[in-house]
VOGU-3710 file (C-alpha; in Angstrom, 3 decimals, decimal comma):
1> xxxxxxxxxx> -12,493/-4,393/-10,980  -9,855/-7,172/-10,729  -6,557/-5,586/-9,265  -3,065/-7,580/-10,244  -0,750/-8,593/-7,730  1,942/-7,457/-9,952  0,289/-4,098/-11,396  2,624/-1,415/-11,009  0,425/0,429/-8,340  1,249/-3,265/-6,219
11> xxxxxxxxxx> 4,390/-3,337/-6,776  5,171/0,174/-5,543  3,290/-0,147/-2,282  4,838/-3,596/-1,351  8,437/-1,239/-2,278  7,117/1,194/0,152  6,006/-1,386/2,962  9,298/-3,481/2,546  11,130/0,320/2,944  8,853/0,441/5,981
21> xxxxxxxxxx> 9,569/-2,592/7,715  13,055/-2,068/7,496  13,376/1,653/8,518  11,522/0,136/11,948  14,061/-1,939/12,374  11,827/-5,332/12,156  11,994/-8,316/10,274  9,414/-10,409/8,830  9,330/-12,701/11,998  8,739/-9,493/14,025
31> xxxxxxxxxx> 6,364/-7,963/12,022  4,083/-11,450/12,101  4,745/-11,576/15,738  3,276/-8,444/16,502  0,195/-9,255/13,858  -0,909/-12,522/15,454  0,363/-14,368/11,689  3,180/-16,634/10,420  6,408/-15,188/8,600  4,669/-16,738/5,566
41> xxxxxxxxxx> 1,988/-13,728/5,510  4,151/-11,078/5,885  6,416/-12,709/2,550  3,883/-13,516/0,830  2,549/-10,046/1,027  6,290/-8,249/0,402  6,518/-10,516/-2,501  3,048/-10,326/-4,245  1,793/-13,713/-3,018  -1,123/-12,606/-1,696
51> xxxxxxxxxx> -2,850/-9,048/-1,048  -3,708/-7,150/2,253  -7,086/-6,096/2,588  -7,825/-2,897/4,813  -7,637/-4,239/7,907  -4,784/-5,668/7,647  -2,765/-2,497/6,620  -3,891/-0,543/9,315  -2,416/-3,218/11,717  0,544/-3,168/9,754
61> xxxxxxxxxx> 0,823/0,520/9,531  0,229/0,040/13,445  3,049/-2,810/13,865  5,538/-0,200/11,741  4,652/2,530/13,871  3,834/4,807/10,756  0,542/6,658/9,404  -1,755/4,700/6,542  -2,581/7,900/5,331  1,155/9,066/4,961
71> xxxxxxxxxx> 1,697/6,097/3,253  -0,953/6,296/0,951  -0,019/10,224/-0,353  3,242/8,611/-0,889  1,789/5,963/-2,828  -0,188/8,440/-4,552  2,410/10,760/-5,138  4,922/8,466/-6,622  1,752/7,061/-8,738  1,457/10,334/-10,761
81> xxxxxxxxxx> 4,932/10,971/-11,160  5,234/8,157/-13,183  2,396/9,382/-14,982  -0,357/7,165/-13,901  -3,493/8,538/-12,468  -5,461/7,200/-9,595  -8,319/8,169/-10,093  -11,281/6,535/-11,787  -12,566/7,680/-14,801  -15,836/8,768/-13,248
91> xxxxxxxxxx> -14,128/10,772/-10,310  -12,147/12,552/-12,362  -15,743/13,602/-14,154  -16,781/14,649/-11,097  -13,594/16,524/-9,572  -13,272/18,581/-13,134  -16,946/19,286/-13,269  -16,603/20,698/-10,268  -14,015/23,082/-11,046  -15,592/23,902/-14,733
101> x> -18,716/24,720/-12,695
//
């Protein structure tokens, strides 16, 4: 399954890891600094350019000095508030089943 850059569950985690950057006090020359990258990465990333694989958060969330897994509840979180469900059709089988059972 295909993700888009600009889906709305993108969009909200580049809002969050912008809001992340700046609350450590970094800028996008920092930020590449510390990853081993050029500015361009951490732009392109902020504005939807390109994605960041797993790896690549986790040094980020490392570089920001803030927890992946924080940031993901958040993500989460602010997901279902506006109504939109993360989970996939089949886990969401499996999780009511579960409590049916």
């Amino acid at each position: 399954m295909a993700s888009n850059l600009n889906s709305p569950e993108y969009v909200l985690l580049r809002e969050i890891l912008q809001r992340e950057r700046r609350l450590s006090g970094l800028n996008q020359e920092e930020v590449a600094a510390d990853l081993g990258r050029a500015q361009s990465f951490v732009s392109k990333y902020e504005q939807g350019e390109r994605r960041l694989d797993v790896v690549d958060f986790m040094r980020l969330c490392d570089v920001l000095s803030t927890n992946p897994s924080s940031l993901i509840r958040e993500l989460r979180k602010k997901l279902k508030e506006q109504g939109r469900d993360w989970k996939s059709p089949r886990f969401a089988r499996l999780t009511n089943s579960g409590k049916n059972g």
